[in-house]
Every structure is written in C-alpha cells, then in structure tokens.
N, C-alpha and C positions, 0 to 999 in steps of 0.2 A: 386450317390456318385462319385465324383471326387477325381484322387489320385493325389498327386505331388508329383514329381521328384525334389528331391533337386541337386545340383551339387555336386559331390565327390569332395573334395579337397586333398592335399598331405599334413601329417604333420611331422616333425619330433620331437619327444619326446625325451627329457633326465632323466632321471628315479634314483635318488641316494638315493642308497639301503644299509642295513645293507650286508655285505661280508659274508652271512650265506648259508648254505645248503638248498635245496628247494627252495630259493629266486625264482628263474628263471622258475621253473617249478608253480608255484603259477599264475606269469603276463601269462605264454602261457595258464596258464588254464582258468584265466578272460578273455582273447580275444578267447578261443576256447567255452566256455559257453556261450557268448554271438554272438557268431557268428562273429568276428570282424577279420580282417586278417590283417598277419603282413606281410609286402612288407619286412623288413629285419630287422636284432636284431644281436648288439654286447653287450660284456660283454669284462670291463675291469674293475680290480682292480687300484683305485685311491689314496687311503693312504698308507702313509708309513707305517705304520703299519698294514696294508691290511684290514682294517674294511669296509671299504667302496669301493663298488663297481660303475661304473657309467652304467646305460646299454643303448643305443641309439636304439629308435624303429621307423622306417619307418611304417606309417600304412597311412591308405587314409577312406574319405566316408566323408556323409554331417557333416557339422558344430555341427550341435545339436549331431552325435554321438560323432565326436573329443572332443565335450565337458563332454560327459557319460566318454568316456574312461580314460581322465585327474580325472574326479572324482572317477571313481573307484582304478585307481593307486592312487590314493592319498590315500585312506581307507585303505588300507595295512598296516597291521603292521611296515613291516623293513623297507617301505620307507620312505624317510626324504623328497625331492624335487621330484615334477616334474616341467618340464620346458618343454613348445610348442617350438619351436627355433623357428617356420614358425611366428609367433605371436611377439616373441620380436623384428623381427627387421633384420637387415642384420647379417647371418652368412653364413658360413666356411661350406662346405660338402664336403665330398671326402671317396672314396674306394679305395682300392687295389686287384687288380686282377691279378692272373699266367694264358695268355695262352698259350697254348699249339699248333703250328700249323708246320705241315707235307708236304713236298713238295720239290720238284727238277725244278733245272731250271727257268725259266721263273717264278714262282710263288714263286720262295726262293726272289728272286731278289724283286719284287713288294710288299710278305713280309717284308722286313726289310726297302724296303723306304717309306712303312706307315708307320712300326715300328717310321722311323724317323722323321714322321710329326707327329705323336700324339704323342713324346717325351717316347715310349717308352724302357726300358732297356733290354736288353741283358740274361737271368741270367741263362740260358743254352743251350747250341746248339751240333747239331752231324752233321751227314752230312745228315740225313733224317729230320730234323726238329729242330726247334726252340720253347724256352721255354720265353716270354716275360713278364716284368711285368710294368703293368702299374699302376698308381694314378692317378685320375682326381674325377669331378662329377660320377655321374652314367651313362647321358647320352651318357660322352665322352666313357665310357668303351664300354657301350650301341654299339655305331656308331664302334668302333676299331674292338668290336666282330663282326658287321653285314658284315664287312669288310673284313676279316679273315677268314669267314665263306666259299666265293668263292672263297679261296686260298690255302685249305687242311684246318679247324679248326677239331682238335681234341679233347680239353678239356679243358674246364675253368674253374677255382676256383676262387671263391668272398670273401671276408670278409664281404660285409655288411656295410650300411655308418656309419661313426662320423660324428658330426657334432658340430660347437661349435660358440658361438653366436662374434660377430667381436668388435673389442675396448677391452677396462682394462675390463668392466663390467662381472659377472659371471654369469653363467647359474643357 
C-alpha cells in the first residue's frame, strides 16, 4: 500500500453568520471534531442592526479537506455564505498587532528605525520600552516580530487576519 501526501495549502474563509449566541463555539467545535486547525479566526458584527456577523478563518491542509470544511460550514444552521477568498481571486489580507519591546540605548535606537521601515506606529512609550502597532499581511508582522525579538521583544498581541476579496464585487 502506498500512501500520498497531498500538499497543504492556505485558505482564507469568510463565514456570514446569524449574530446569535453559540454561533462561534459550534464552527470551533466542527474543526476540533474533525481534527482541522485554525491558523486564526475573527468575529465582527456586520449589520446595522447587528444580525449579522462576518467571521474570517485562516485554516491550511490539502484541497479535498478545504473542500469538507466549506461543506460543513455551509450545513450549519445560522450560516448564510461561505466564501474561499484564496479561490475567488485577488484579495485584501491584513492584521493588527501591539508589540511590546524593552530596551536602553543602542537597541531603543535600531527599535524605532525598524519601527520606521515597516511603517510602524508609536502608541506608547516610557523610557524602558516601547508599545508599537503595526498593520500589514501576516508575514510582514511575522518578519517585524522576528526582528524585535533580538532587540528586548516582550509581548505581542494579534487580532487575527480579514480579509476581503478586491474590486466592487462581494464576498
């Protein structure tokens, strides 16, 4: 017997959901039953009158399960859409991340003129350390953290991507 190895791919899902209680612990539960992991998951309310939630989930693995996992979001009661963004076509990713980094001297200095090559912001400082925040893809956060890391890195906080498909067209 022969086994194959398919290639894992990255996908991004958008997921529009009734604004109910339990929504979100329902999808963590289809991807923890079936063994599927989520790279990262936001939840924002999208109607004015709050019915509608959008939630964006990062997950990865071969093709044939990206395509389980679309079908089982779809069977869910509260959802209305899902949408692949990796599948439609050219879109829009981006995170926000606070980090946190500690240092005197020489290492404050070469902080903040990363800071100023990856166009990061300011959004608190002491004399012992800096609080940054940056927006970009993942990997730019990715490379700013690895960056940071040998210069006092303290502590990061993520949100997690959106992502949104590019043109008038909807997700």
């Amino acid at each position: 017997m022969r086994i194959q190895l398919q290639a894992e791919e990255r996908h991004v899902l958008t997921v529009m959901v009734d604004n109910e209680a339990g929504i979100l612990a329902k999808i963590a539960g289809l991807f923890t039953a079936r063994g599927y992991n989520i790279d990262s998951l936001t939840v924002a309310d999208i109607t004015e009158n709050h019915s509608v939630s959008r939630i964006t989930i990062v997950t990865h693995g071969p093709p044939a399960q990206i395509d389980q996992i679309r079908a089982q979001l779809e069977r869910l009661v509260p959802v209305h859409k899902v949408t692949d963004l990796t599948e439609m076509g050219p879109y829009v990713e981006r995170e926000l991340a606070l980090i946190k980094v500690a240092g005197q001297g020489e290492h404050r200095v070469e902080a903040l003129r990363l800071a100023d090559v990856f166009r990061a912001k300011v959004v608190d400082t002491t004399t012992q350390s800096f609080v940054f925040e940056l927006t970009g893809a993942p990997e730019k956060i990715d490379s700013f953290v690895a960056l940071m890391r040998e210069l006092g890195l303290v502590e990061v906080g993520r949100t997690g991507v959106v992502g949104m498909i590019r043109g008038a067209l909807s997700a």
